[in-house]
C-alpha positions as CSV (number, residue, x, y, z in Angstrom):
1,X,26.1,-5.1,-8.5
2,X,22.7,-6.2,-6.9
3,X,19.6,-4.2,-7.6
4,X,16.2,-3.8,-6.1
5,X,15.4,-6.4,-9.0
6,X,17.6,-9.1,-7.3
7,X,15.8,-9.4,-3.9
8,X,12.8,-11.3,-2.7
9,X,10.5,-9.4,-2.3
10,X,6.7,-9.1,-1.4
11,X,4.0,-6.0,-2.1
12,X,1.6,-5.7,0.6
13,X,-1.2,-3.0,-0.1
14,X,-4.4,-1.6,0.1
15,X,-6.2,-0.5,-3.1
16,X,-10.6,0.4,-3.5
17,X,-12.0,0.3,-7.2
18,X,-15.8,1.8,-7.6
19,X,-16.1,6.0,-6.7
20,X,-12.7,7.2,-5.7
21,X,-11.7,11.0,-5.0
22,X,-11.0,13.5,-8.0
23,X,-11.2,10.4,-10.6
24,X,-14.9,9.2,-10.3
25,X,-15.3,5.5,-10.7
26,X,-13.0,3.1,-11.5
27,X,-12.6,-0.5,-12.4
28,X,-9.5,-1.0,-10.7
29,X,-8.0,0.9,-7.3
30,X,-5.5,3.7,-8.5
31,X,-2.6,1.9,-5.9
32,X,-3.4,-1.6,-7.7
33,X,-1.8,-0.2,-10.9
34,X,1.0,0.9,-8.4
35,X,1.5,-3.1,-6.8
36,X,0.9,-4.3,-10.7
37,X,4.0,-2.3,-12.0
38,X,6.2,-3.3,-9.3
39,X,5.4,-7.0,-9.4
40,X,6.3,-6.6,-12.9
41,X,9.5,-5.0,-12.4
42,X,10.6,-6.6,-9.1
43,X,8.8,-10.3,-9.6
44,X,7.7,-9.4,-6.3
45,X,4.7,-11.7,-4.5
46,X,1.7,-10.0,-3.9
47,X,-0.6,-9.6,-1.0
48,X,-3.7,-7.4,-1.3
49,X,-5.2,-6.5,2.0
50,X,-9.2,-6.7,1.3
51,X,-11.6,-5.9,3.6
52,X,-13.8,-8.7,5.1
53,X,-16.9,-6.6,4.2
54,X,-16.4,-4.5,1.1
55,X,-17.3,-0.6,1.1
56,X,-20.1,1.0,0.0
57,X,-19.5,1.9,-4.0
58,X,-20.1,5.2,-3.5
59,X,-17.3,7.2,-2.0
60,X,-18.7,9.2,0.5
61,X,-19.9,6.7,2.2
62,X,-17.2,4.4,2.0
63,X,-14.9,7.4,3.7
64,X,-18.1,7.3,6.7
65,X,-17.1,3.3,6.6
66,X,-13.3,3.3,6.7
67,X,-13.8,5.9,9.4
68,X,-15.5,3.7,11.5
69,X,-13.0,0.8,11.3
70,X,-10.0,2.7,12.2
71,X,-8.3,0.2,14.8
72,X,-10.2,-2.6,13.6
73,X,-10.3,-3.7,9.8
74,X,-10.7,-7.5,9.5
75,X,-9.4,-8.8,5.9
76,X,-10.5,-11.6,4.3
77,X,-6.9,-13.2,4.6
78,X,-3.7,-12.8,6.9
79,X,-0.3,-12.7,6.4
80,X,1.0,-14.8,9.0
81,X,4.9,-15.4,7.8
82,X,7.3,-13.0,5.9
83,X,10.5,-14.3,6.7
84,X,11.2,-15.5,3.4
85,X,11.2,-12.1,2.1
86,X,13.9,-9.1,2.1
87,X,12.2,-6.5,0.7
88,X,8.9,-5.2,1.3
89,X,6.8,-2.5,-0.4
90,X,4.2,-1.4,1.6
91,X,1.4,0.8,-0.9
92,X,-1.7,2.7,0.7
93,X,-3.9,5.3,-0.4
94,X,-3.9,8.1,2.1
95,X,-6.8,8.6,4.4
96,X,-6.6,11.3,7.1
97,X,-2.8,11.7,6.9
98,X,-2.0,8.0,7.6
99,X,-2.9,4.4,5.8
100,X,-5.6,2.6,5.0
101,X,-6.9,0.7,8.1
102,X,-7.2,-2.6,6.1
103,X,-3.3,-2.3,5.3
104,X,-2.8,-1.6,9.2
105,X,-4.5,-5.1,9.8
106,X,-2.4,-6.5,7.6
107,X,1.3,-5.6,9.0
108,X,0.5,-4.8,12.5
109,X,1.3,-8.7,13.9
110,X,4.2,-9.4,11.7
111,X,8.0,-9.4,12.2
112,X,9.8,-6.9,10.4
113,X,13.2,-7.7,11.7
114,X,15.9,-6.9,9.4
115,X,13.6,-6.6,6.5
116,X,14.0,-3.6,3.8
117,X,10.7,-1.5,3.2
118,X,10.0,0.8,0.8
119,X,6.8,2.5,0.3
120,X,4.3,4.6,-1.8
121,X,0.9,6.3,-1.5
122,X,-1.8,6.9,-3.4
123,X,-3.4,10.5,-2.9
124,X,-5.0,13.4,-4.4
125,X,-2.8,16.2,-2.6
126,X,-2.1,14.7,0.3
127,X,1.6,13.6,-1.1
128,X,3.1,11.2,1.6
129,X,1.3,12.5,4.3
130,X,2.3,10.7,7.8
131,X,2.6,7.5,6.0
132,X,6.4,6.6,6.5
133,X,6.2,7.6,10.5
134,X,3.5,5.8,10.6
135,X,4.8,2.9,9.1
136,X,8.3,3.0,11.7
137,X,6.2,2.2,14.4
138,X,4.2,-0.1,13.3
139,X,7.1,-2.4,12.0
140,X,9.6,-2.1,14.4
141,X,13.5,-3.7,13.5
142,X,12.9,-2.7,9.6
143,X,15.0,-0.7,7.8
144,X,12.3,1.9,6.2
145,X,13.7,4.1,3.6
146,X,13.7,7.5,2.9
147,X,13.0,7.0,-0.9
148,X,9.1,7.1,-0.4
149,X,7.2,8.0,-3.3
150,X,3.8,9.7,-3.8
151,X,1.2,9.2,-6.8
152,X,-1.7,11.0,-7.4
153,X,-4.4,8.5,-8.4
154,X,-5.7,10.0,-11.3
155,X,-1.8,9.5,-12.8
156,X,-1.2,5.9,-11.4
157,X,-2.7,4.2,-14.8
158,X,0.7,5.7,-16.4
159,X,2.9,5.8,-13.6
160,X,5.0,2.9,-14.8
161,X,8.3,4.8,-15.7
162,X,7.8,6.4,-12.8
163,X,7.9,3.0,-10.7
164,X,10.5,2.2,-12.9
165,X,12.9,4.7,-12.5
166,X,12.3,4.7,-8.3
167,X,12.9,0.7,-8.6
């Protein structure tokens, strides 16, 4: 029988180290973790959306930032071809009820047709928020599960079972 673990697959997400929410600062953005354990799990590719300009450490102004490039985050690289691929996982911390603006930037242009996505956010109460509708219309002809998972950020460093179990 062929498993999540069997198909190609490619993580494309959005993760912010320094001050974050309800955790203070990290080393390492709480949906990183997330993309880390599923790489492991999957042998998934990896494709961090990174903003062209970083954010301000601090997290209040970072939130003032991100605000301001809603509808226009340039990363530092593109994703130009997924075809190779059959399953995506699409991770984003939630900001305002949706994604990250960087991660929009990175899967607005692309061809989702007859791709698999599954997806998780990062949050601190938000849950899924409008993530998964969001994601529908942005990547029209996928198939976009209903298995989306939510993880708080302060539990992502030990959310591998967690990740396991979903995968």
């Amino acid at each position: 029988m062929s498993t999540w673990k069997d198909k190609k697959s490619l993580v494309i997400y959005f993760s912010r180290a320094d001050e974050n929410y309800a955790v203070g600062y990290i080393d390492k953005g709480n949906t990183e973790y997330i993309a880390e354990f599923v790489r492991d799990l999957t042998n998934a590719d990896l494709f961090k959306a990174e903003p062209l300009v970083p954010y301000n450490k601090q997290y209040n102004i970072c939130i003032q930032e991100a605000k301001q490039r809603v509808g226009n985050a340039p990363i530092k690289n593109k994703l130009d071809n997924i075809s190779e691929y059959e399953v995506i996982y699409i991770m984003t911390p939630v900001y305002w009820g949706t994604y990250a603006p960087e991660l929009e930037t990175a899967i607005k242009d692309l061809d989702f047709t007859g791709k698999t996505i599954r997806i998780v956010t990062t949050h601190e109460g938000s849950g899924l928020a409008n993530v998964p509708n969001d994601i529908k219309k942005v990547c029209k002809g996928a198939n976009v599960l209903d298995d989306s998972i939510a993880i708080r950020g302060a539990d992502c460093k030990n959310a591998r079972s967690k990740i396991e179990k979903w995968i």
